[in-house]
Every structure is written in structure tokens, then in C-alpha cells.
N, C-alpha and C positions, 0 to 999 in steps of 0.2 A: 477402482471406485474410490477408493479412501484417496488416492493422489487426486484427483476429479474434485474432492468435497474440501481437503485442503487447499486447494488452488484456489476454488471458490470462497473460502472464508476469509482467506488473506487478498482476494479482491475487494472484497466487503469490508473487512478490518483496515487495510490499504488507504480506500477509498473517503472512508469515516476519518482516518488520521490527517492526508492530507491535504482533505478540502479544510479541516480545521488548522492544520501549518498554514495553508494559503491564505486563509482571513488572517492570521498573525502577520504575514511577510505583508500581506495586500494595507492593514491598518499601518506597521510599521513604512511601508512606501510612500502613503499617503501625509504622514508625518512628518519624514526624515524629507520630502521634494517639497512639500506643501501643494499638495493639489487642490485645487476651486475646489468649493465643494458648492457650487450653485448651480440651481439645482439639484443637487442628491450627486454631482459626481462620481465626487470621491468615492460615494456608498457603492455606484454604480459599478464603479471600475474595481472595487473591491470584489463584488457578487460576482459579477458578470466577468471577470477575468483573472483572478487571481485564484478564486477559491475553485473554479473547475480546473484550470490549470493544476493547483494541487492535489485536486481529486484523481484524474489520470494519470498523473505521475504518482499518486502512493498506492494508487487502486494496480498499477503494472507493478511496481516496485514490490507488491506486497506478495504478491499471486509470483511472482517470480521465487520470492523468499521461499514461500510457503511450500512452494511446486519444489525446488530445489533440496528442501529440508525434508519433503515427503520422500523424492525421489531415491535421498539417500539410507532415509530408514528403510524403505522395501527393500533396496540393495543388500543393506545390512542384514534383513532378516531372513533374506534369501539366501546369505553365503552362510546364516548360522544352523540352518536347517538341510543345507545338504552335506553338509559333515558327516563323514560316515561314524558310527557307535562302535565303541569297541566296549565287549562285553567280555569281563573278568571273573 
């Protein structure tokens, strides 16, 4: 359950970080090419493709992290608990 709510949060945490990289890469694209902005373009093409493209890529990125860094603390605390006791 605890891997489950990890993976979950670093979807969410993921998700938040790079729909916000994607407005930076999407403003800086719009920039560095000089896109039309008539219309609302450029705005357009920032909202509507740059910043969900970031979102799925940090929203998997994140949950993979997460899932990964969970996986291996269970791991760990599984091999620290079946250690046998030696009592002196």
C-alpha cells in the first residue's frame, strides 16, 4: 500500500513539475523561433502542447522515481527484519 500511495504522489508531484517545465520550454520556443502570435498562437501552442506534453512526461517520470525509491526501501526493510537475533 505505501508503494501504491508513493507512486501516486510522485504522479501528482511529477505531473505539477512538468506541466510547469513545459510552459518554460513552450515560452522559451516561442521566443528563440518567433512564433505568430495572432491570434493568441503562440499562447495556444504553449497551453495546448507544450505544457501537457510536460505533464506526462514528469507525471511517468515521477511515479517511476517514486515507485523505484519505494520499491527499494521495502526491499531493504525486508532483508533488515529477517535477520536472525543472536541473543548473548
Amino acid at each position: 500500500m505505501k508503494i501504491a500511495l508513493l507512486v501516486l504522489l510522485g504522479l501528482v508531484l511529477g505531473a505539477l513539475g512538468g506541466a510547469a517545465v513545459g510552459i518554460g520550454v513552450g515560452l522559451a520556443w516561442v521566443e528563440i523561433f518567433k512564433t505568430s502570435n495572432f491570434e493568441g498562437y503562440s499562447g495556444l501552442l504553449v497551453f495546448f502542447t507544450f505544457m501537457p506534453l510536460g505533464a506526462a512526461i514528469g507525471g511517468l517520470g515521477g511515479a517511476l522515481l517514486f515507485g523505484i525509491i519505494a520499491v527499494r526501501d521495502a526491499e531493504i526493510a525486508i532483508e533488515r527484519n529477517s535477520a536472525p537475533r543472536q541473543d548473548t
